[in-house]
gemmi code that builds the backbone of each chain (N, CA, C; Angstrom):
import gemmi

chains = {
    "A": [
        ("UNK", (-29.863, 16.543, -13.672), (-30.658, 15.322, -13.404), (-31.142, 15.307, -11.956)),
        ("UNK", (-32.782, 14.907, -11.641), (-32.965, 15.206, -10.303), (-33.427, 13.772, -9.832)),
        ("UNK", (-33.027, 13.278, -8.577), (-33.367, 11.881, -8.566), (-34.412, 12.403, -7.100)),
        ("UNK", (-35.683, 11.373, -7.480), (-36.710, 11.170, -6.128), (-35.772, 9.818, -4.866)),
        ("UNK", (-35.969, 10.500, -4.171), (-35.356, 9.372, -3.296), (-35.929, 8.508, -2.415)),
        ("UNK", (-36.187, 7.377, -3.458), (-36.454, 6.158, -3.053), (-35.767, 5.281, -2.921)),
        ("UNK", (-36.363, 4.200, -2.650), (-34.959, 2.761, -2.607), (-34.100, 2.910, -3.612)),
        ("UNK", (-34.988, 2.474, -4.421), (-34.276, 2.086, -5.974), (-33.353, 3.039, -6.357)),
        ("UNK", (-33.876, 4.414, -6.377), (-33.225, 5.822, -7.512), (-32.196, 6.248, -6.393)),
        ("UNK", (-31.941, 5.250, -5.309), (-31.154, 6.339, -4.125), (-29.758, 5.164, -4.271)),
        ("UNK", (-29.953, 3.724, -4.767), (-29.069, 2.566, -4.232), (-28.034, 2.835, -5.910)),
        ("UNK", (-29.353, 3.652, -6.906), (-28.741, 3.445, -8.070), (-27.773, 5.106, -8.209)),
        ("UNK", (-27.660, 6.038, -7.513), (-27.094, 7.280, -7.043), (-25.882, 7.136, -6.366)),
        ("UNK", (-26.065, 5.656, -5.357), (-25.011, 5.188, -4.289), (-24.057, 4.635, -5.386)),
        ("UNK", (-24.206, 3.991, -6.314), (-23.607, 3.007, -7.063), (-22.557, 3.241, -8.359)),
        ("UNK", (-23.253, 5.187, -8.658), (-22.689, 5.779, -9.042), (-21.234, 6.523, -8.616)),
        ("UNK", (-21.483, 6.999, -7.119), (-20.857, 7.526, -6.910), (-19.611, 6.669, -6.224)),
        ("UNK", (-19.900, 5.410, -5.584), (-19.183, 4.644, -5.063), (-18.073, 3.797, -6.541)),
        ("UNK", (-18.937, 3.903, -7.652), (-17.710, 3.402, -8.800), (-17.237, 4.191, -8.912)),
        ("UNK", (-17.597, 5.525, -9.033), (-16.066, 6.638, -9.494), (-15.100, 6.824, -8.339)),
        ("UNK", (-15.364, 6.654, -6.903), (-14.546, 6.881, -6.163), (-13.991, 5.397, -6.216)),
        ("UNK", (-14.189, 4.386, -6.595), (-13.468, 3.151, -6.557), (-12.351, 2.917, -7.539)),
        ("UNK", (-12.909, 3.923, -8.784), (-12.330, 3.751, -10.136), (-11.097, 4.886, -9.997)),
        ("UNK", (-11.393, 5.912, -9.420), (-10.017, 6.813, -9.234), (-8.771, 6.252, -8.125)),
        ("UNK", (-9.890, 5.396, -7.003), (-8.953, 5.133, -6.295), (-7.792, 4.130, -6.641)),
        ("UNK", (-7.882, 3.230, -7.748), (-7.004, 3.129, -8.360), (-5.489, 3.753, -8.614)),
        ("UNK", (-5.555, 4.426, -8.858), (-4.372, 5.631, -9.104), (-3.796, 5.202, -7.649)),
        ("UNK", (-4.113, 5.615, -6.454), (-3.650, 5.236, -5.432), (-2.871, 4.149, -4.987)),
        ("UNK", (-4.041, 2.756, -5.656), (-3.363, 1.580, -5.160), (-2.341, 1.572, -6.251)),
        ("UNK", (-2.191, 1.611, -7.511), (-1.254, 1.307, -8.241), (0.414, 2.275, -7.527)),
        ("UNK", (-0.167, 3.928, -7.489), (1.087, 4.682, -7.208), (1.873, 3.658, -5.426)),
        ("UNK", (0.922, 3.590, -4.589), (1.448, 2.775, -3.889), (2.577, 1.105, -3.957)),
        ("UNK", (2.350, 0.674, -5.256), (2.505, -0.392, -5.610), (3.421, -0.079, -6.117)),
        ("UNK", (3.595, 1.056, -6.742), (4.707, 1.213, -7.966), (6.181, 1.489, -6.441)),
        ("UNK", (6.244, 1.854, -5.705), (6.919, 1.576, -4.718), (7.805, 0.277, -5.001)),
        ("UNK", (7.480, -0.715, -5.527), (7.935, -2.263, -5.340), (8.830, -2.416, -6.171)),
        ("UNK", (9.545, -1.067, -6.874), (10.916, -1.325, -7.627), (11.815, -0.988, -6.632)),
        ("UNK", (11.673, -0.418, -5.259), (12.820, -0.304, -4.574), (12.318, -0.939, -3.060)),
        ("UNK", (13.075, -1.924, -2.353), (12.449, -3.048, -1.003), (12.266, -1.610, 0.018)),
        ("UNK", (13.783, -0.729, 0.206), (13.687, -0.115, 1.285), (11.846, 0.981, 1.209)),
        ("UNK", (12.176, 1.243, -0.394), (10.904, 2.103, -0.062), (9.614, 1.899, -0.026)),
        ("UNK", (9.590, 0.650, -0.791), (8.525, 0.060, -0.120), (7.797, -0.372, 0.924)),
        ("UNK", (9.098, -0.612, 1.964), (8.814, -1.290, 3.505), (8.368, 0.104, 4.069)),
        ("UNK", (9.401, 1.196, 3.403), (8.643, 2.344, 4.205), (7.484, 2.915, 3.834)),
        ("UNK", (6.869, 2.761, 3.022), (5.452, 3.190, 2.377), (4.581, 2.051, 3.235)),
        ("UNK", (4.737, 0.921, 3.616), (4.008, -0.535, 4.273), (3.739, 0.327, 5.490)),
        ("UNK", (5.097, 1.161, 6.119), (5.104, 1.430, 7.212), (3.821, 2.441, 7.579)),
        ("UNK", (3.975, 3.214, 6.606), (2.801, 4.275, 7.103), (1.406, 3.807, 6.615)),
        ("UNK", (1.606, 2.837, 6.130), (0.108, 1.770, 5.822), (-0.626, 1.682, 7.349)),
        ("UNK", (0.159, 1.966, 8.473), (-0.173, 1.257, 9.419), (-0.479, 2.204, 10.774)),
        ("UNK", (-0.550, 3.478, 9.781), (-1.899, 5.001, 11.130), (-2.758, 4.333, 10.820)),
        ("UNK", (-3.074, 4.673, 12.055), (-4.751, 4.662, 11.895), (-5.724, 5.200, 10.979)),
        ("UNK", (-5.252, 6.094, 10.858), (-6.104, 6.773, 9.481), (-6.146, 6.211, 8.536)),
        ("UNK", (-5.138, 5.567, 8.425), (-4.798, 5.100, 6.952), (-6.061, 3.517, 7.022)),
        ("UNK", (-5.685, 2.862, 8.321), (-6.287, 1.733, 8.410), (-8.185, 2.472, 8.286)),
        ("UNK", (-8.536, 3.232, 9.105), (-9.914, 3.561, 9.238), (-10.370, 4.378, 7.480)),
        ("UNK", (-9.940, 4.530, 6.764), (-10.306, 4.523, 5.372), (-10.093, 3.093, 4.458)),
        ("UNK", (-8.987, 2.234, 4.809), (-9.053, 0.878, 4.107), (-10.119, 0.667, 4.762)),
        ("UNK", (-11.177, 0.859, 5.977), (-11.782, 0.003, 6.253), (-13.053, 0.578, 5.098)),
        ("UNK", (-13.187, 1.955, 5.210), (-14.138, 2.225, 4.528), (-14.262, 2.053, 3.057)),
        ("UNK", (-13.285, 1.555, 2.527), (-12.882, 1.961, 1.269), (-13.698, 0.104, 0.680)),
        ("UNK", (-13.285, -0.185, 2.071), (-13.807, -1.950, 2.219), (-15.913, -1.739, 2.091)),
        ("UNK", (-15.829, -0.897, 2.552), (-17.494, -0.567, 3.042), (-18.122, -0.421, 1.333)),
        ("UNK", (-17.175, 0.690, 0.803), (-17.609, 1.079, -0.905), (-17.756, 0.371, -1.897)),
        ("UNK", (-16.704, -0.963, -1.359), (-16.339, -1.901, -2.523), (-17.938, -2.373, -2.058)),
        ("UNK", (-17.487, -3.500, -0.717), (-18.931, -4.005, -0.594), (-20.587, -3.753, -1.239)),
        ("UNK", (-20.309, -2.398, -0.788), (-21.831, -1.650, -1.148), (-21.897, -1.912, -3.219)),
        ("UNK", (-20.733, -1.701, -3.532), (-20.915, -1.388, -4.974), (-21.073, -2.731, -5.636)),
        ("UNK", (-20.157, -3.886, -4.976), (-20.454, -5.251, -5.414), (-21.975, -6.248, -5.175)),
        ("UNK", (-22.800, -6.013, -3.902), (-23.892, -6.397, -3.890), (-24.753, -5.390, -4.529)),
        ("UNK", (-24.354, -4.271, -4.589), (-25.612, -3.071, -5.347), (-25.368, -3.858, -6.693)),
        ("UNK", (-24.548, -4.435, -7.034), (-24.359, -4.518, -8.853), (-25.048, -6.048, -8.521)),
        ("UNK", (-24.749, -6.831, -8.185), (-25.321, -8.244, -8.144), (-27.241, -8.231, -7.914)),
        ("UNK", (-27.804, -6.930, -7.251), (-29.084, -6.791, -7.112), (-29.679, -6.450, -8.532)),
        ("UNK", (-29.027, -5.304, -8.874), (-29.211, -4.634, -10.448), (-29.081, -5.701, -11.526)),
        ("UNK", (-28.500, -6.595, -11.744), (-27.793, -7.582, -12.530), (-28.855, -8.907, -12.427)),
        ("UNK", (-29.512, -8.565, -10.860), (-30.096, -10.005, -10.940), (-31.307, -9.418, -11.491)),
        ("UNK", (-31.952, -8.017, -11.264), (-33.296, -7.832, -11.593), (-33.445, -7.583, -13.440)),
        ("UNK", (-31.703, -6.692, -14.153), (-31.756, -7.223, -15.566), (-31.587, -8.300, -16.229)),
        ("UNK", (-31.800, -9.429, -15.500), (-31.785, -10.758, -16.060), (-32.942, -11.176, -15.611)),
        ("UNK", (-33.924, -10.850, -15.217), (-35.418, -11.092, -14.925), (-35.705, -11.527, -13.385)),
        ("UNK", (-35.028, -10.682, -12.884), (-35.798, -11.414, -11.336), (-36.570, -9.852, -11.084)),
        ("UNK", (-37.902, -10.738, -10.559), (-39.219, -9.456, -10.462), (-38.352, -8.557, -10.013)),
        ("UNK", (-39.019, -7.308, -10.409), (-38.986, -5.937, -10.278), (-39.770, -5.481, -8.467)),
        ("UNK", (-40.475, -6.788, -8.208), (-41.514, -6.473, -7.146), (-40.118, -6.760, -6.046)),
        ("UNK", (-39.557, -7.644, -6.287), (-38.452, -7.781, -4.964), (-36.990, -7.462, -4.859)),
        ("UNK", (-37.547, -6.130, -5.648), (-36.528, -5.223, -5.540), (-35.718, -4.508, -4.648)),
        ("UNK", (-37.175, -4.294, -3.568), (-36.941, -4.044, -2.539), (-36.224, -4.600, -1.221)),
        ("UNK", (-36.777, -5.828, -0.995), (-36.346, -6.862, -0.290), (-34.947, -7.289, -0.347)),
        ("UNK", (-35.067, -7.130, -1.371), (-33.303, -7.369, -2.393), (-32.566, -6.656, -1.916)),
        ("UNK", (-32.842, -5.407, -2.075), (-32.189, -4.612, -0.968), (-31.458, -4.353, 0.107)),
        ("UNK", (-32.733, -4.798, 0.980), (-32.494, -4.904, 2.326), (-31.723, -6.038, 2.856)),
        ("UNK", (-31.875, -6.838, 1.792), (-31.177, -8.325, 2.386), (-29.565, -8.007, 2.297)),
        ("UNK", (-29.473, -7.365, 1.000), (-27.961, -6.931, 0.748), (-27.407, -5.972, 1.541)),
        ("UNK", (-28.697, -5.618, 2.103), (-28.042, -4.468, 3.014), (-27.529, -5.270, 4.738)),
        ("UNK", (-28.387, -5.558, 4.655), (-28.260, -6.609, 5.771), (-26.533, -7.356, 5.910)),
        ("UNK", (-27.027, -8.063, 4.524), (-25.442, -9.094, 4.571), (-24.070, -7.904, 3.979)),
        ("UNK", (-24.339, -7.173, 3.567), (-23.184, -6.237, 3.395), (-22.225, -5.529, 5.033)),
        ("UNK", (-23.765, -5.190, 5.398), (-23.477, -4.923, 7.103), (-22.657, -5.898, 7.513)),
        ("UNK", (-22.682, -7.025, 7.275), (-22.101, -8.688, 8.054), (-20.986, -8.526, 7.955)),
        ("UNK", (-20.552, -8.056, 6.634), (-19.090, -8.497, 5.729), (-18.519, -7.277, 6.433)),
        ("UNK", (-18.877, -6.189, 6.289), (-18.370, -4.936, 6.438), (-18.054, -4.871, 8.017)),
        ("UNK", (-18.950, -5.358, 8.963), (-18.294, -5.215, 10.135), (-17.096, -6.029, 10.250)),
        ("UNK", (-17.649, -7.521, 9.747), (-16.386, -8.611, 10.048), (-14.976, -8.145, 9.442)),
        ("UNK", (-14.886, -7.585, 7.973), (-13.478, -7.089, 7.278), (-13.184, -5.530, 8.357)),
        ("UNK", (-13.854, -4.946, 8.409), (-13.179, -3.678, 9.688), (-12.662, -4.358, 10.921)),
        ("UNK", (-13.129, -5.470, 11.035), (-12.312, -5.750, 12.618), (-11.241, -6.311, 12.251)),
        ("UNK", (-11.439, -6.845, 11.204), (-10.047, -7.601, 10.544), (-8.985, -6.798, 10.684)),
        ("UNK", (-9.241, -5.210, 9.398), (-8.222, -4.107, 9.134), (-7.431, -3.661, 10.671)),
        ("UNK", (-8.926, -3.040, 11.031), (-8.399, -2.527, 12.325), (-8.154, -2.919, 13.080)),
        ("UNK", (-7.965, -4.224, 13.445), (-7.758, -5.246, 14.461), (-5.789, -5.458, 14.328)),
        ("UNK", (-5.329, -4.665, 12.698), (-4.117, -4.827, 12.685), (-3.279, -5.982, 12.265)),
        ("UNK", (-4.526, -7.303, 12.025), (-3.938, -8.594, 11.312), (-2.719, -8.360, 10.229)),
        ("UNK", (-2.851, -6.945, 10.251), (-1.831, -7.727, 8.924), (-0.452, -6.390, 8.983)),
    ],
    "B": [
        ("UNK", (-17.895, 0.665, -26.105), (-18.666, -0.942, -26.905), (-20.231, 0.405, -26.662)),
        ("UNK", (-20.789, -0.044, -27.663), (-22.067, 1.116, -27.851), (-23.420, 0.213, -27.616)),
        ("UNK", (-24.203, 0.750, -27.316), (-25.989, 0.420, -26.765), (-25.996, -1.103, -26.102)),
        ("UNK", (-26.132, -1.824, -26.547), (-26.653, -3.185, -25.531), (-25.767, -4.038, -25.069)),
        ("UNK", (-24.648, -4.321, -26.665), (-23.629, -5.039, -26.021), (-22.909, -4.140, -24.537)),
        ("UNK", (-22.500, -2.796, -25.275), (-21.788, -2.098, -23.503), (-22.180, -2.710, -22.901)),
        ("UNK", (-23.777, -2.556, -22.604), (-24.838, -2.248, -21.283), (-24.617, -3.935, -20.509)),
        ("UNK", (-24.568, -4.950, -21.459), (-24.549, -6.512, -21.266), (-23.337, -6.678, -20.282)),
        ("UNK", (-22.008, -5.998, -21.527), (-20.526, -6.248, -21.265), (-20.311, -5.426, -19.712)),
        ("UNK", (-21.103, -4.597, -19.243), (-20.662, -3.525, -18.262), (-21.310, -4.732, -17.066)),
        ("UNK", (-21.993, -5.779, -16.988), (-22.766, -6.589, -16.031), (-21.697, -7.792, -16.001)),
        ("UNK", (-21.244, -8.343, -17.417), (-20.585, -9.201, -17.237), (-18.813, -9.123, -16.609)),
        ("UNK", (-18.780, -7.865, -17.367), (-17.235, -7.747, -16.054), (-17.888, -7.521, -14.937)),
        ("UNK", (-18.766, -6.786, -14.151), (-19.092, -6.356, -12.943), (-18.914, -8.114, -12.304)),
        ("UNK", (-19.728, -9.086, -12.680), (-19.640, -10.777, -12.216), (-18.138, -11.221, -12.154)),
        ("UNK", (-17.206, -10.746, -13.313), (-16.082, -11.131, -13.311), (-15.316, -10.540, -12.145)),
        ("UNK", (-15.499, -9.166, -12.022), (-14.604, -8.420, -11.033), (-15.476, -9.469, -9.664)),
        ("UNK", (-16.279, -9.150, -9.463), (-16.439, -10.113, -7.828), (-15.745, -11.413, -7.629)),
        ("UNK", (-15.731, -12.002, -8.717), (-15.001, -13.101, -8.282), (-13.306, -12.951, -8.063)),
        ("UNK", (-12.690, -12.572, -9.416), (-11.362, -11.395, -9.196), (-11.346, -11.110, -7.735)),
        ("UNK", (-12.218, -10.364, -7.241), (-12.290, -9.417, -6.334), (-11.941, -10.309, -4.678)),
        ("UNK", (-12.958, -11.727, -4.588), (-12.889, -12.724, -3.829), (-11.219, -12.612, -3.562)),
        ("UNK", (-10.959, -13.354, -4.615), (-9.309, -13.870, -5.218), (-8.423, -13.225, -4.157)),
        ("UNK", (-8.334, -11.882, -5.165), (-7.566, -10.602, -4.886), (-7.723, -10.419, -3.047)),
        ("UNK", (-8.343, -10.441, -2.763), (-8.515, -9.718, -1.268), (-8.144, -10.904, -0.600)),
        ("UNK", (-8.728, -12.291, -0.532), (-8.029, -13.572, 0.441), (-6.827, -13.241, 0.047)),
        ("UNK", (-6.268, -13.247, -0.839), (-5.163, -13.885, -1.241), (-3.937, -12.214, -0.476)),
        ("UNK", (-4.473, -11.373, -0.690), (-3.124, -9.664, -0.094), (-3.920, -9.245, 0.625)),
        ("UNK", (-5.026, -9.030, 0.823), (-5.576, -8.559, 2.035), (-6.321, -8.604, 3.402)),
        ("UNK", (-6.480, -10.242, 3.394), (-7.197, -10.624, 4.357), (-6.864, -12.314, 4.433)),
        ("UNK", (-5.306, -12.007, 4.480), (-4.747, -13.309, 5.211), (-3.440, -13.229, 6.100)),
        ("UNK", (-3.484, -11.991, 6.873), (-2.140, -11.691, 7.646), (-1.335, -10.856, 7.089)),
        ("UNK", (-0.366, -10.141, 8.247), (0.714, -9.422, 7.694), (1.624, -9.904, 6.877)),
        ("UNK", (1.813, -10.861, 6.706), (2.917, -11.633, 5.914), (3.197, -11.558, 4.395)),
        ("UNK", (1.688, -11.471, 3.871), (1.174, -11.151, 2.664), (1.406, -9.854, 2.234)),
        ("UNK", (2.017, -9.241, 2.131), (2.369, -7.993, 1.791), (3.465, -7.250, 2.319)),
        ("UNK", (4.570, -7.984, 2.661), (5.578, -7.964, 2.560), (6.946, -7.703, 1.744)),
        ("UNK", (7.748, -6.779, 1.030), (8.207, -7.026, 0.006), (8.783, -8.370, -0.685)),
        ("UNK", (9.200, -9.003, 0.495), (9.418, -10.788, -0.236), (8.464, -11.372, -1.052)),
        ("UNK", (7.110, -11.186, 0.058), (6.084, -11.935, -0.482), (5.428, -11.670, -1.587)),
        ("UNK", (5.362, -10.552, -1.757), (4.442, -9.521, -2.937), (5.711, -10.073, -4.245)),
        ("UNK", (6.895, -10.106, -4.332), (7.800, -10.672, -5.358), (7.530, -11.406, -5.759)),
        ("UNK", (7.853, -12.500, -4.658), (7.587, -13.669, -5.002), (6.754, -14.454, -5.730)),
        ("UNK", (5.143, -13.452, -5.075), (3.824, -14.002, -5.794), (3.963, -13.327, -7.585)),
        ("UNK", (4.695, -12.388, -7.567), (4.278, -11.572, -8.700), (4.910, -12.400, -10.103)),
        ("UNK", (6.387, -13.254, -9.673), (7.024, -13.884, -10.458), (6.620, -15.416, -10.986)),
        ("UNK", (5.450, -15.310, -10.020), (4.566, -16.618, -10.723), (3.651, -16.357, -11.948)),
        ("UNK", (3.787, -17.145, -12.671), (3.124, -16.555, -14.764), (1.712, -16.878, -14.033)),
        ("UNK", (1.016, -17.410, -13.056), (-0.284, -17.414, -13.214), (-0.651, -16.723, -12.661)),
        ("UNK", (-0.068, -15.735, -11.696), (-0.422, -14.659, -10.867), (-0.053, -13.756, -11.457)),
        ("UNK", (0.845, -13.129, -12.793), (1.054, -12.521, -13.316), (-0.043, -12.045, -14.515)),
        ("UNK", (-0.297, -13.705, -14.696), (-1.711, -13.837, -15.917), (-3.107, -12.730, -15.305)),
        ("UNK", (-3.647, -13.692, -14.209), (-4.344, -13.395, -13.138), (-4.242, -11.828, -12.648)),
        ("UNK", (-3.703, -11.333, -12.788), (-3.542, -9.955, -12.308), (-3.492, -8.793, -13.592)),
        ("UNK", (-3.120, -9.576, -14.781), (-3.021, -8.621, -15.915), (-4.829, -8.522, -16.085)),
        ("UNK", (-5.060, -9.890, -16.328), (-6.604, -9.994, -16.568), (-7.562, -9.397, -15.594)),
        ("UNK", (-7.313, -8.812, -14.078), (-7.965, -8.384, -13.141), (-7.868, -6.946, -13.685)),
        ("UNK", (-6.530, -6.531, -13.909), (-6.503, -4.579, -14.044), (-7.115, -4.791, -15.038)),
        ("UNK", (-7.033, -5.042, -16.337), (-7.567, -4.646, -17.637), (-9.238, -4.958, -17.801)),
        ("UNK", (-10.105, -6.205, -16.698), (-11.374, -5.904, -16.717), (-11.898, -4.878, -15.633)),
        ("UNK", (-10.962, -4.492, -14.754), (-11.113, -3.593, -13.819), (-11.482, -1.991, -14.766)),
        ("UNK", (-10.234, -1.899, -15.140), (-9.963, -0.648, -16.150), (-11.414, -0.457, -16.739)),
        ("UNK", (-11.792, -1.601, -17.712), (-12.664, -1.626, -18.575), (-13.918, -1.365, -17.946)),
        ("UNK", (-14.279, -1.705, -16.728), (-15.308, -1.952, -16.206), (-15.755, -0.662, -15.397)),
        ("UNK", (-14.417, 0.009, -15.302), (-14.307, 1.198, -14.363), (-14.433, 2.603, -14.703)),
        ("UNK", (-13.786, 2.564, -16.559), (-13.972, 3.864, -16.623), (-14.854, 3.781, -18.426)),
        ("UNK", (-15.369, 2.635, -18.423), (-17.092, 2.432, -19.076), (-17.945, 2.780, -17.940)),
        ("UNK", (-18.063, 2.738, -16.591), (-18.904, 3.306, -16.109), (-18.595, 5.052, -15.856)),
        ("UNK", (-17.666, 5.177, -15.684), (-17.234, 6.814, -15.708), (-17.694, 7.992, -16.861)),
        ("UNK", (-17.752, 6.698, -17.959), (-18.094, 7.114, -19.595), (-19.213, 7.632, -19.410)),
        ("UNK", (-20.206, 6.470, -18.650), (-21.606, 6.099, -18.511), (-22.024, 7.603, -18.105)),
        ("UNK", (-21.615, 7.899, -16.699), (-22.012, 9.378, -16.340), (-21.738, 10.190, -17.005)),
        ("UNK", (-20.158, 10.364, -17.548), (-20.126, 11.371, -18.368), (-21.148, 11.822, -19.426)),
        ("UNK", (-22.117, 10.209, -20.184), (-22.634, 10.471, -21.576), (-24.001, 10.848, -20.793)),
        ("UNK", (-23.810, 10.946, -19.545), (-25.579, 11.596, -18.658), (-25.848, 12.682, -18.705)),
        ("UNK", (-24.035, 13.642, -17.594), (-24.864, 14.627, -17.193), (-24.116, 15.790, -19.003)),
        ("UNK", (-23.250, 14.888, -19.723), (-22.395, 16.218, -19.885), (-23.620, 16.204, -21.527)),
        ("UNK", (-23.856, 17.426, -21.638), (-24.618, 17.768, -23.078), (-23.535, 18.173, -24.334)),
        ("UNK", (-22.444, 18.953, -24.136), (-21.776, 20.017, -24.904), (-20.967, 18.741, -25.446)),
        ("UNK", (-20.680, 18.613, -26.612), (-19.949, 17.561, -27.349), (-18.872, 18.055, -27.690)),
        ("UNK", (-18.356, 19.698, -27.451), (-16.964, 19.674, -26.898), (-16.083, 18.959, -25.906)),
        ("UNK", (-17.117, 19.250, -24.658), (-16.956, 18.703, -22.960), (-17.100, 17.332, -22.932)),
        ("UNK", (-17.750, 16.259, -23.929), (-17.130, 14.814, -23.729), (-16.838, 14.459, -24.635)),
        ("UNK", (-16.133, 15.252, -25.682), (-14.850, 14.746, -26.492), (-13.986, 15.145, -25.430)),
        ("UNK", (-13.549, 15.923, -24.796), (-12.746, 16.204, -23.572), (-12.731, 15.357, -22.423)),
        ("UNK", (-13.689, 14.492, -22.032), (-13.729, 13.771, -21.128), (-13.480, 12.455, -21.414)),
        ("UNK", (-13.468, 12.007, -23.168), (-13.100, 11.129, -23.635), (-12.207, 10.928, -23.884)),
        ("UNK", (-11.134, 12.159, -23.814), (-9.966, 12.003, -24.436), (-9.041, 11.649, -22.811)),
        ("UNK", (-9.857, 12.477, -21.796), (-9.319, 12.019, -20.317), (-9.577, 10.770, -19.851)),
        ("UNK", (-10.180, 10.149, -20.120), (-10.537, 8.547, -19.939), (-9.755, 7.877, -20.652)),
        ("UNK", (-9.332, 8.049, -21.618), (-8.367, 7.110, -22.468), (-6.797, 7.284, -21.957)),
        ("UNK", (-7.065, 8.702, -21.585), (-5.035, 8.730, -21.187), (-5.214, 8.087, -19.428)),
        ("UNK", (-6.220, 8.100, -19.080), (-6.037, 7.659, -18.038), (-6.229, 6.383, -17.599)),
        ("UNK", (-6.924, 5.589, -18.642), (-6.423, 4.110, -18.768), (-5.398, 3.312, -18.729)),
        ("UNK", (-4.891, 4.412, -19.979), (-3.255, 4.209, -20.449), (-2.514, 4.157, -19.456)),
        ("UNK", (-2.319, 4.660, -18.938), (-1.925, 5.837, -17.592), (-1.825, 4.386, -16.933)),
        ("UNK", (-2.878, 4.132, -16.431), (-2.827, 2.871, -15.186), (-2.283, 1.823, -15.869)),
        ("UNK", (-2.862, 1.341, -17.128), (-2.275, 0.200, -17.713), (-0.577, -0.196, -17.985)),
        ("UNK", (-0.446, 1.013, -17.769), (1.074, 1.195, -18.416), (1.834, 0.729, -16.744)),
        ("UNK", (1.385, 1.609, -15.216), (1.835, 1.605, -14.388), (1.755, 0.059, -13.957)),
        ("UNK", (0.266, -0.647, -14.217), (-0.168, -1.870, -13.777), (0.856, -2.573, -14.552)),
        ("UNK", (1.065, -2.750, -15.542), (1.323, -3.948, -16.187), (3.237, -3.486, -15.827)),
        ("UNK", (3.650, -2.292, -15.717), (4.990, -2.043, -15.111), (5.335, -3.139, -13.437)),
        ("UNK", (4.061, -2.819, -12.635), (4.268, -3.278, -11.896), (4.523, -4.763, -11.449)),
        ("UNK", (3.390, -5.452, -12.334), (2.960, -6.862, -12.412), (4.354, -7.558, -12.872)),
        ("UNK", (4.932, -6.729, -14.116), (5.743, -7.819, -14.621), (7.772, -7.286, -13.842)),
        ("UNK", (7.801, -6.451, -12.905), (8.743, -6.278, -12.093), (9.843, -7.590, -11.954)),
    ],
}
model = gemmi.Model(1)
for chain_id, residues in chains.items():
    chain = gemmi.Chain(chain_id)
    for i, (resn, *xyz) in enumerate(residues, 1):
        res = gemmi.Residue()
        res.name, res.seqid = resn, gemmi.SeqId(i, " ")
        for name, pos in zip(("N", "CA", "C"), xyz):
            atom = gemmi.Atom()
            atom.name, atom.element = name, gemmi.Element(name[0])
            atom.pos, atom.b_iso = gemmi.Position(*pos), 0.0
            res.add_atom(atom)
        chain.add_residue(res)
    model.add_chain(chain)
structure = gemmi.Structure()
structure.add_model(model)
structure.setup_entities()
């Protein structure tokens, strides 16, 4: 399959690839979780929650969700009939306010709140 | 779920998961360290509406997650050996989570 890369065929490529890496990452959060039959090992799995590395991929992982939740709310609004003409705009606006969210939740992560 | 309903059902969890999604993140990930704590994470888990609430989040998650996985698969793969094979990996790997999720939830 060869996609032209435009807005549209490039946000709907992004959307693809950002659900399968969202949908595997699963496995992750659950194996992490499954931790919570024992306190000590859990606190120690919390513990290494807290490299940096670990934090600078929650942040991104924050970036994927974002991107994949307004990419689906654009798609969703234009198959329920909102013109096809402001598709574009649509876009950009989401791109815009995704930017908003995405900086504000990274300063959050990495800021160590939690 | 096959041709329109899927295509409908794959939009209407996508609406459901954002709101889920709202929920889920104020509530363990973006309200302090405190929240994810082994006390706290118990505690919340032994409540039946957060238990409810969380069964109903993995299982439209699941659904929502690897119907779109399907989705690609029924794109790029042609050989109807290779996604009876990819179908049969999508289902154990539902299982797979469902089994771990709902292990976890009801702890």
């Amino acid at each position: 399959m060869r996609y032209k890369f435009q807005t549209g065929s490039f946000a709907w490529l992004i959307h693809r690839i950002t659900g399968a890496i969202l949908t595997l990452y699963v496995f992750l959060h659950l194996y992490v979780l499954s931790h919570l039959k024992d306190p000590a090992q859990y606190t120690s799995v919390m513990e290494t929650m807290k490299n940096p590395l670990v934090k600078l991929s929650e942040a991104g992982l924050l970036g994927l969700v974002i991107g994949h939740a307004l990419n689906g709310i654009r798609l969703t609004s234009i198959d329920m009939g909102v013109s096809t003409k402001l598709h574009k705009p649509l876009f950009w606006s989401i791109f815009v306010l995704g930017g908003i969210l995405f900086i504000y939740g990274s300063v959050f992560i990495i800021g160590g709140m939690r | 779920m096959k041709g329109v309903a899927g295509w409908i059902f794959q939009r209407v969890t996508g609406v459901i998961l954002i709101a889920g999604l709202i929920l889920h993140f104020s509530t363990m990930h973006f309200s302090g360290p405190s929240q994810t704590t082994f006390d706290f994470v118990i505690r919340r888990l032994s409540n039946p509406y957060w238990k409810a609430f969380d069964i109903c989040f993995l299982v439209t998650m699941l659904y929502h997650g690897f119907n779109g996985l399907w989705g690609i698969a029924l794109e790029y793969i042609s050989s109807l050996k290779l996604l009876r094979l990819s179908q049969t990996l999508i289902v154990g790997m539902v299982l797979l989570l469902l089994a771990t999720g709902v292990y976890i939830i009801t702890l």
